[in-house]
C-alpha positions as MATLAB code, in Angstrom:
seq = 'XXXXXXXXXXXXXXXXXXXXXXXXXXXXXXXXXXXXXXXXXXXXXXXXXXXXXXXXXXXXXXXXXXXXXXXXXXXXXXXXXXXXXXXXXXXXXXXXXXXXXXXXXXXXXXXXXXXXXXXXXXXXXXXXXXXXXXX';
ca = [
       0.000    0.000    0.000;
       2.515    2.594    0.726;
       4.416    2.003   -2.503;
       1.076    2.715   -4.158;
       0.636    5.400   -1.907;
       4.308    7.316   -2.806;
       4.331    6.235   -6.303;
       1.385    8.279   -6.922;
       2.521   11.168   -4.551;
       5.786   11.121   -6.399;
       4.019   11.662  -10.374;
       2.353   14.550   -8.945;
       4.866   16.540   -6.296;
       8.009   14.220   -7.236;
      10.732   11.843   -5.543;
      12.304   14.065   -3.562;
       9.762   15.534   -0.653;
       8.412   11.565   -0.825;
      12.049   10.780    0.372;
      12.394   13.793    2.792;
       9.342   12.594    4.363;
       9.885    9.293    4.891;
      13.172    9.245    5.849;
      12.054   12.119    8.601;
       9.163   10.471    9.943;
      10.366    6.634   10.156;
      12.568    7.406   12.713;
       9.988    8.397   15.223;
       7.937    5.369   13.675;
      10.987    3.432   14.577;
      11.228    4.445   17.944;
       7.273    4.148   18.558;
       7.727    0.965   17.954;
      10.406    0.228   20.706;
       8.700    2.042   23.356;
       5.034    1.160   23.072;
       4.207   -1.610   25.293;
       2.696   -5.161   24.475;
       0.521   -5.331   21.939;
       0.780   -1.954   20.659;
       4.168   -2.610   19.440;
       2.394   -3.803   16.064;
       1.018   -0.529   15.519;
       4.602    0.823   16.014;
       6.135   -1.718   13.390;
       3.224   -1.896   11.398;
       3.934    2.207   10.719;
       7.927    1.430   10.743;
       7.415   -0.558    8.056;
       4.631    1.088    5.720;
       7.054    4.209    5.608;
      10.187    1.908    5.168;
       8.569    0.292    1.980;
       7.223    3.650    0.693;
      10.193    4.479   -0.908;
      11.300    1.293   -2.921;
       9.263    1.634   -5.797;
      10.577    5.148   -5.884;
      14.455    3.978   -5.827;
      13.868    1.273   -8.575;
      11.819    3.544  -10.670;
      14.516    6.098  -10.722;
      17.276    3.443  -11.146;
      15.458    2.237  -14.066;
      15.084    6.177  -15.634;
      18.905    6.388  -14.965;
      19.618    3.640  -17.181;
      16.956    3.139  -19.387;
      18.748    0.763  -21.873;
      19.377   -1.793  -18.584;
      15.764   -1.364  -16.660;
      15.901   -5.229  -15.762;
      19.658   -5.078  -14.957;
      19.334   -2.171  -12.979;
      16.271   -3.343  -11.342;
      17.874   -7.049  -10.180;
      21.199   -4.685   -8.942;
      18.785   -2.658   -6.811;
      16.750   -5.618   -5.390;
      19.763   -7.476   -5.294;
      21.699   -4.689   -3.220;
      19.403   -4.541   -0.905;
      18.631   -7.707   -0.018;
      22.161   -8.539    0.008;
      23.125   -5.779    2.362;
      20.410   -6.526    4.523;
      21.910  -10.264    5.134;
      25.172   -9.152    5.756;
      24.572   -6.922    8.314;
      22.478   -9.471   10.306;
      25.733  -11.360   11.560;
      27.224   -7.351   12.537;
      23.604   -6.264   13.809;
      23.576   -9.929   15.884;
      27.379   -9.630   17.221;
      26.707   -5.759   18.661;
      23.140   -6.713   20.250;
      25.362   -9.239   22.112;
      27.867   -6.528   22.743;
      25.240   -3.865   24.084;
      21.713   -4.914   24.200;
      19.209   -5.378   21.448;
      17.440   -2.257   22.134;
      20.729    0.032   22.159;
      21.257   -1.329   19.174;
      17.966   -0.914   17.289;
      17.729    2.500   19.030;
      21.368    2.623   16.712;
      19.832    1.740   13.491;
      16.637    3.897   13.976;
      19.042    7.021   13.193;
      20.862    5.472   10.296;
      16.835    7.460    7.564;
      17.284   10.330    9.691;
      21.488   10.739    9.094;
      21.183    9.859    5.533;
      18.281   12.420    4.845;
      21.576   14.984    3.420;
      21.661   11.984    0.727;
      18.738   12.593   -0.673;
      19.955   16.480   -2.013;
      22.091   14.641   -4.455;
      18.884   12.892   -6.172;
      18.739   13.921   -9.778;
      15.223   15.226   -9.624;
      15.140   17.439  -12.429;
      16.451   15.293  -14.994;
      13.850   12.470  -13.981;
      11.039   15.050  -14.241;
      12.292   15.629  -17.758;
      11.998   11.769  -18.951;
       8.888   11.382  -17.468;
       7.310   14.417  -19.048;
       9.283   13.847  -22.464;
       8.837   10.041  -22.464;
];
């Protein structure tokens, strides 16, 4: 749903505010979700998550208007990436909850949208509004 949801945000006010947003407002979505006690926590990672998802359609659609002669190439190195990344961080993400405590450490990662917010500046917005209103 939130892909939906940003995809069609994104055609009409573009990528860039959908990725300000969401990078902003997960992180207090993230931390909801540590704090609120029994069964509440779903609503907490229930929100975590529908504004972590919101932005990979966005991300894969802009990969593929990068590189528009590789869209399936680009696509399976974006997916790929991620998923990839994800794994090997478990082991690292595991070995420092041991370290510290699990919450310390998810408290940890719950920074990592808002830090890389100054990121999103270098998005080439303009030239993907031009291919989508040429092409």
């Amino acid at each position: 749903m939130s892909g939906l949801l940003s995809g069609h945000l994104s055609d009409r006010i573009g990528y860039k505010p959908i990725f300000y947003v969401t990078f902003v407002l997960v992180t207090p979505a993230l931390f909801l979700m540590l704090i609120l006690p029994g069964k509440w926590i779903y609503l907490g990672a229930a929100l975590a998550g529908f504004l972590i998802f919101a932005t990979l359609p966005l991300g894969l659609v802009m990969a593929q208007k990068l590189a528009p002669q590789g869209k399936s190439m680009v696509s399976s190195l974006m997916m790929g990436l991620g998923q990839g990344l994800g794994g090997m961080m478990a082991p690292l993400v595991g070995s420092m909850a041991d370290l510290f405590s699990i919450r310390t450490v998810l408290c940890g990662l719950a920074l990592i949208p808002v830090l890389s917010i100054g990121l999103v500046w270098f998005f080439p917005e303009k030239r993907l509004r031009e291919q989508t209103l040429v092409g």
